[in-house]
C-alpha positions as CSV (number, residue, x, y, z in Angstrom):
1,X,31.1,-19.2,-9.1
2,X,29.7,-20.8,-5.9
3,X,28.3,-18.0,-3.9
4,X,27.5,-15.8,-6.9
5,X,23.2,-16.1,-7.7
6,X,21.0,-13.3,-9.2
7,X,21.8,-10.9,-6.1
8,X,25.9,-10.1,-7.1
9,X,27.1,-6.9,-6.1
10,X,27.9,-5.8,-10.1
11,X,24.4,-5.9,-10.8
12,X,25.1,-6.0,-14.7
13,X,22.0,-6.2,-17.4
14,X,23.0,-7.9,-20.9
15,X,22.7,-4.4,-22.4
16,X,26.0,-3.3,-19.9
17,X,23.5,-0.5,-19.0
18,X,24.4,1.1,-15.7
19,X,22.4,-0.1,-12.9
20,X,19.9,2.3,-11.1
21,X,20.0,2.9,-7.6
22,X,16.3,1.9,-7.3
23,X,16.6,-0.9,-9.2
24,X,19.7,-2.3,-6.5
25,X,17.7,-1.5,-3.7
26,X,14.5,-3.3,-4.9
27,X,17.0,-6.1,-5.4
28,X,18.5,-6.2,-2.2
29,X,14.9,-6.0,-0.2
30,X,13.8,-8.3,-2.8
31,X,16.5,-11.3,-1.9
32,X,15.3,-12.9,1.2
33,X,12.2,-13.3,-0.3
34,X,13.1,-14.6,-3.5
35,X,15.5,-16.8,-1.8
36,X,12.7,-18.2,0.4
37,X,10.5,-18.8,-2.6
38,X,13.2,-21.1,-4.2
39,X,13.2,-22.8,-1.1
40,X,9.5,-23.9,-1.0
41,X,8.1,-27.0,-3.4
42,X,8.6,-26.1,-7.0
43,X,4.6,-25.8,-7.3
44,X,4.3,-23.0,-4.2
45,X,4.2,-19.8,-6.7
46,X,1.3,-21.1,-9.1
47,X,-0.5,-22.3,-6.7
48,X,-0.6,-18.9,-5.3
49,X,-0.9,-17.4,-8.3
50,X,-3.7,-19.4,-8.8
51,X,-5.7,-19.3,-5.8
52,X,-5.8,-15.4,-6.2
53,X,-6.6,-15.3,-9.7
54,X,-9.2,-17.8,-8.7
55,X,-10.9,-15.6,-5.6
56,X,-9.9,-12.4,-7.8
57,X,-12.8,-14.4,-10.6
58,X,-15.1,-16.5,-8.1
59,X,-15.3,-14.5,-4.7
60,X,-17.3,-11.9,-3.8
61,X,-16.0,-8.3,-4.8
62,X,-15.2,-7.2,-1.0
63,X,-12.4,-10.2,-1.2
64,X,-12.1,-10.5,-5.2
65,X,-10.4,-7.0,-5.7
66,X,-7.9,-7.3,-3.1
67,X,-6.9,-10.9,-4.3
68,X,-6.7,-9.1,-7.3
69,X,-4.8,-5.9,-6.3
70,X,-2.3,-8.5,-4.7
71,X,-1.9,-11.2,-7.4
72,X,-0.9,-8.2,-9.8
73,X,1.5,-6.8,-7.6
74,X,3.1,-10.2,-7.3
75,X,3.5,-10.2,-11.1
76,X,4.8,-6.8,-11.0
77,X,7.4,-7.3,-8.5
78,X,8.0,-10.6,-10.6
79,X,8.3,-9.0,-13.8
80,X,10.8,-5.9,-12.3
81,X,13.0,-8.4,-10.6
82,X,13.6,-10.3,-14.2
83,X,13.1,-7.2,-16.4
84,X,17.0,-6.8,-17.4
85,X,17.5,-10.8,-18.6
86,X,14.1,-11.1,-20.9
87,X,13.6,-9.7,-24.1
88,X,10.7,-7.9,-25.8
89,X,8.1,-10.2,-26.1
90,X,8.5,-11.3,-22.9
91,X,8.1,-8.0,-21.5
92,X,5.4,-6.9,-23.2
93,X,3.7,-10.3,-22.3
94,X,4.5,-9.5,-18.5
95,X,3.2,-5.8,-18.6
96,X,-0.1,-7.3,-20.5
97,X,-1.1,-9.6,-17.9
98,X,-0.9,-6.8,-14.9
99,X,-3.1,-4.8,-17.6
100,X,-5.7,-7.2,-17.9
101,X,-5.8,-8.0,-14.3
102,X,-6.5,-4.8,-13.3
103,X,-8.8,-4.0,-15.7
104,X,-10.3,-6.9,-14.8
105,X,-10.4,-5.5,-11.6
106,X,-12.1,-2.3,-12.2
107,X,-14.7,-4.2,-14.1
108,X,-16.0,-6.0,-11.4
109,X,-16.2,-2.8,-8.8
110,X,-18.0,-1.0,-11.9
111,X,-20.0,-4.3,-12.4
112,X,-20.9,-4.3,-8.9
């Protein structure tokens, strides 16, 4: 239906699971800024994504971690916003690439 995009008020997961309050408010602060997103060139979000994963490897540590730190809270948010439509191995593969971010995080303070 025109009008109707990921943000409808039913809020329904393909298991018909109830909806958590936390997870509707996430979703409703979440909008503009998804909305925005799909508004820029198709290229805008892995070019971000790369550019932090890039500083998070190449820069020095006072800039690398926080690039780092960022670019996996960008996944996160990512990853929460399309948790309910993808299945298993998709999951897993979105929780797995935080992981190893932030480890890869830690290892170059404790490198330091």
């Amino acid at each position: 239906m025109p009008g109707e995009g990921w943000n409808n008020k039913k809020m329904s997961s393909p298991s018909s699971q109830p909806v958590s309050p936390l997870r509707q408010r996430i979703t409703k602060i979440s909008y503009p800024y998804v909305a925005k997103l799909h508004g820029m060139p198709k290229l805008t979000l892995p070019g971000i994504t790369l550019v932090l994963a890039l500083v998070g490897v190449f820069a020095p540590i006072p800039a690398a971690v926080p690039a780092l730190i960022l670019l996996a809270l960008l996944l996160s948010w990512l990853g929460f916003l399309s948790w309910p439509v993808v299945g298993t191995g998709a999951r897993a593969m979105r929780v797995f690439s935080v992981l190893i971010i932030l480890l890869f995080a830690i290892s170059r303070i404790a490198n330091s």
